[in-house]
C-alpha positions in Angstrom: 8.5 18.6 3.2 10.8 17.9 0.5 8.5 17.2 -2.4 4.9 16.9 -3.6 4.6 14.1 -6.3 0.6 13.9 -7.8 -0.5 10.4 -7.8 -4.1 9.9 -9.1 -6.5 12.8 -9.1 -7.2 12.5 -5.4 -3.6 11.3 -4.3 -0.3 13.0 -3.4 2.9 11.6 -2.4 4.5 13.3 0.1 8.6 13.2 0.3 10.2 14.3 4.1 13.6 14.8 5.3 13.3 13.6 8.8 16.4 14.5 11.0 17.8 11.6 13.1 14.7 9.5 11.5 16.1 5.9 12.7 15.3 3.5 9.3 12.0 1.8 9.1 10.8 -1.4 7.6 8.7 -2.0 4.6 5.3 -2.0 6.2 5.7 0.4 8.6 4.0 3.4 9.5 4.0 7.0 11.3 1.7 9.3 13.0 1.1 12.4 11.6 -0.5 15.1 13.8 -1.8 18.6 12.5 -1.7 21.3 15.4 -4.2 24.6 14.9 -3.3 28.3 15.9 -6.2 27.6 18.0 -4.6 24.8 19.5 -6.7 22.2 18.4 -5.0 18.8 17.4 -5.5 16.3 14.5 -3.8 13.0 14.2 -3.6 10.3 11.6 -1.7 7.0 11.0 -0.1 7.2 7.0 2.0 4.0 6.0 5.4 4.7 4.6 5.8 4.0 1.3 9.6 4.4 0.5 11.8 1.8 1.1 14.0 1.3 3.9 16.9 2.0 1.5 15.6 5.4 0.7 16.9 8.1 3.7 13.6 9.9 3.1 9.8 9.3 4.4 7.5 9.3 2.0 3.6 9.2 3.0 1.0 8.3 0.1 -2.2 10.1 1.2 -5.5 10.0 -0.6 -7.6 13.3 -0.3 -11.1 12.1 2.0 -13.4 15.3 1.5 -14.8 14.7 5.0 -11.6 14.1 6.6 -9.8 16.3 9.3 -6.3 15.5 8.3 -6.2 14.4 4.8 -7.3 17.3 3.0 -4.7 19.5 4.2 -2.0 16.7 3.7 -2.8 16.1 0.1 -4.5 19.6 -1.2 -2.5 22.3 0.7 0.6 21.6 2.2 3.8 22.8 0.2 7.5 22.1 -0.2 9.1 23.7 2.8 6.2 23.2 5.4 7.0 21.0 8.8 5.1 18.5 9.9 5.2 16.5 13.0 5.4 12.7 12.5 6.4 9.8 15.0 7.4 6.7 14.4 8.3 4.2 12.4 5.1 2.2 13.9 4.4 -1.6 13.8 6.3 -4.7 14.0 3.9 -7.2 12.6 2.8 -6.4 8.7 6.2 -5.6 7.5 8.4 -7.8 5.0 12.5 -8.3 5.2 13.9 -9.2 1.5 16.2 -12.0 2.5 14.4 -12.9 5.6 12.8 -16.1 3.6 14.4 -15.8 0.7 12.6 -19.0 -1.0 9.0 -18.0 0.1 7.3 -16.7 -2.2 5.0 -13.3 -1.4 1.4 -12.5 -2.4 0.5 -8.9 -1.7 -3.1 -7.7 -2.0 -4.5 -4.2 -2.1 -7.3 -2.4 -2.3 -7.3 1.2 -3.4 -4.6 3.5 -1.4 -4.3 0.1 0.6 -1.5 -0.9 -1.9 0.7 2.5 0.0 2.6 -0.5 2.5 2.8 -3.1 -0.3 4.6 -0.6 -1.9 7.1 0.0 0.0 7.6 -3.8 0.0 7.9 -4.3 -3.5 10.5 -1.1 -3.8 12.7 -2.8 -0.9 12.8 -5.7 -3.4 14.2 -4.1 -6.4 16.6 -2.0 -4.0 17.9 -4.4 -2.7 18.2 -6.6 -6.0 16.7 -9.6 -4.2 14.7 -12.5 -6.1 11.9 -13.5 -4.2 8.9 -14.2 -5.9 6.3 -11.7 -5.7 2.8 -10.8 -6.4 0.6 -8.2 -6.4 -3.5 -8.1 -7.0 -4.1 -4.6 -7.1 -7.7 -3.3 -7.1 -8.9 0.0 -8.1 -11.8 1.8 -9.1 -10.3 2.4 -12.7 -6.8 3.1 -14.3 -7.0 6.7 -13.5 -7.4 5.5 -9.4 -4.2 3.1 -10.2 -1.3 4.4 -7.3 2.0 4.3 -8.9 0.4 2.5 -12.3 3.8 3.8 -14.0 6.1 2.8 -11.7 4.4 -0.6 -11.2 4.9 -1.6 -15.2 8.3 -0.7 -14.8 8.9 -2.6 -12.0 7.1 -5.9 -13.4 8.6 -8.7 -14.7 12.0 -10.1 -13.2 10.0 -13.1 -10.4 7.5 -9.6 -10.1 4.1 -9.9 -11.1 1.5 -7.4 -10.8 -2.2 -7.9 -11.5 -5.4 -5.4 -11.8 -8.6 -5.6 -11.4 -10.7 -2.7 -11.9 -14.3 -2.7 -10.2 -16.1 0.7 -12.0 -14.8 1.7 -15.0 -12.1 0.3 -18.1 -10.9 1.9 -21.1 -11.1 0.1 -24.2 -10.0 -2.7 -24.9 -9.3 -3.5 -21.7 -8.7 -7.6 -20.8 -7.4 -7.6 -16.8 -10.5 -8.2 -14.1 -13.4 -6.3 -14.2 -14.7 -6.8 -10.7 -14.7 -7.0 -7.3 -11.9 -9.4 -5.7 -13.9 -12.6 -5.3 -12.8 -16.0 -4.2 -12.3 -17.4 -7.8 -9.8 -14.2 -8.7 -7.6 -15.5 -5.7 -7.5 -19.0 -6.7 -6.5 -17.5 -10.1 -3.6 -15.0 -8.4 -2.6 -17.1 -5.5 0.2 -19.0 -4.9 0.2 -22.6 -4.8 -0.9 -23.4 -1.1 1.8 -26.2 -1.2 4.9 -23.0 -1.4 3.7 -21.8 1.9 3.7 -18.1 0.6 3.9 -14.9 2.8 0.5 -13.1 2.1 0.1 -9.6 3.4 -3.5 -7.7 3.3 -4.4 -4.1 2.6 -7.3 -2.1 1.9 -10.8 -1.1 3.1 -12.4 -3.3 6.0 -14.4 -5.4 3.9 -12.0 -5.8 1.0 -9.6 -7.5 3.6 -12.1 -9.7 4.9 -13.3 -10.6 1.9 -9.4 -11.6 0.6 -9.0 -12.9 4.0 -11.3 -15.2 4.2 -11.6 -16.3 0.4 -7.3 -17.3 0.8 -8.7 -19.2 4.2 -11.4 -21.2 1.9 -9.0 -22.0 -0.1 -6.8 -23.8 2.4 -4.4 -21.2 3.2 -3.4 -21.3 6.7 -4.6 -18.1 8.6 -1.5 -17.5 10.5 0.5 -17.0 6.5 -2.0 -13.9 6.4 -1.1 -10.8 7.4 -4.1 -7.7 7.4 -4.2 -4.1 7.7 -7.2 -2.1 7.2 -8.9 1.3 7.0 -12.5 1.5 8.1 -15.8 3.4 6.4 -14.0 6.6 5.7 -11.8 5.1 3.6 -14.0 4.3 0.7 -15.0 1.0 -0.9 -12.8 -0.6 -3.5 
């Protein structure tokens, strides 16, 4: 590992030099698997949150208490150690800038769901393309916001990002203060009529929930693209 970068309190970036790693798409993932003197194996699925510009892999990883693999990956690993990963993973929930360049892109996340969309909006500024974009962002409060500094500075420019914060707000605070709902997306949303790109991620129920709100509001399923976490994840 090349680098430990703190997040959130419960959130590390990890940065890898992979050797021969072959390029990967914004939206991929890898595998990560933990191996025990005993001999006892651990795997987990991490999506990749650097752009495909950036030579390096880095992994976002929030620190579940109950977790086998997550723990060690965000609480005691240190610069220097090795890790096996495989991949990139995935061919379906990844985004190409250029690919459509006048379709616009609506990316929604719930908690460390926002790791893949990410990497998305990164491989827009890197490579200096236009495309509209959005991004409704919810969190538990700032403090749980992923990459809150990086995000303002990336704003603006045909980016827009959006928060909504479901538990707690400091003063003074006028984004959302709730859940995602179906009224939020008709505020966020593109206009059904643009035929915009809309990739998913989060908790189970926060996806179906955005899911099927976008649906109700006449957005055709096959525009939306999910990925999803189950129980241990947490709740957003």
């Amino acid at each position: 590992m090349r680098e430990l970068i703190p997040e959130t309190p419960h959130v590390s970036t990890l940065v890898f030099e992979v050797p021969e790693w072959p390029g990967h798409l914004a939206g991929q993932h890898v595998d990560v698997r933990l191996t025990a003197e005993d001999g006892y194996q651990a795997q987990r699925s991490y999506s990749i949150a650097s752009p495909p510009e950036d030579g390096a892999v880095a992994l976002t990883v929030e620190r579940l208490e109950e977790g086998e693999v997550s723990p060690y990956l965000a609480g005691e690993v240190r610069q220097g150690d090795q890790l096996e990963l495989r991949g990139p993973i995935g061919g379906y929930f990844v985004w190409q800038a250029g690919s459509e360049p006048q379709r616009p892109v609506l990316l929604i996340g719930g908690g460390s769901g926002v790791v893949p969309l990410m990497a998305m909006i990164r491989h827009r500024h890197a490579a200096g393309a236009g495309t509209p974009m959005r991004l409704l962002y919810s969190s538990r409060s700032l403090e749980d916001v992923i990459y809150r500094a990086e995000l303002d500075r990336l704003a603006g420019g045909g980016l827009a990002i959006v928060h909504t914060l479901t538990r707690s707000r400091p003063p003074g605070w006028t984004g959302y203060a709730r859940r995602l709902d179906r009224e939020m997306l008709a505020e966020v949303a593109w206009p059904v009529t643009l035929g915009a790109a809309i990739f998913i991620c989060g908790p189970t129920s926060f996806v179906e929930t955005a899911s099927a709100g976008l649906v109700e509001l006449g957005y055709p399923p096959e525009s939306i693209r999910t990925e999803r976490f189950g129980a241990t994840g947490g709740t957003t």
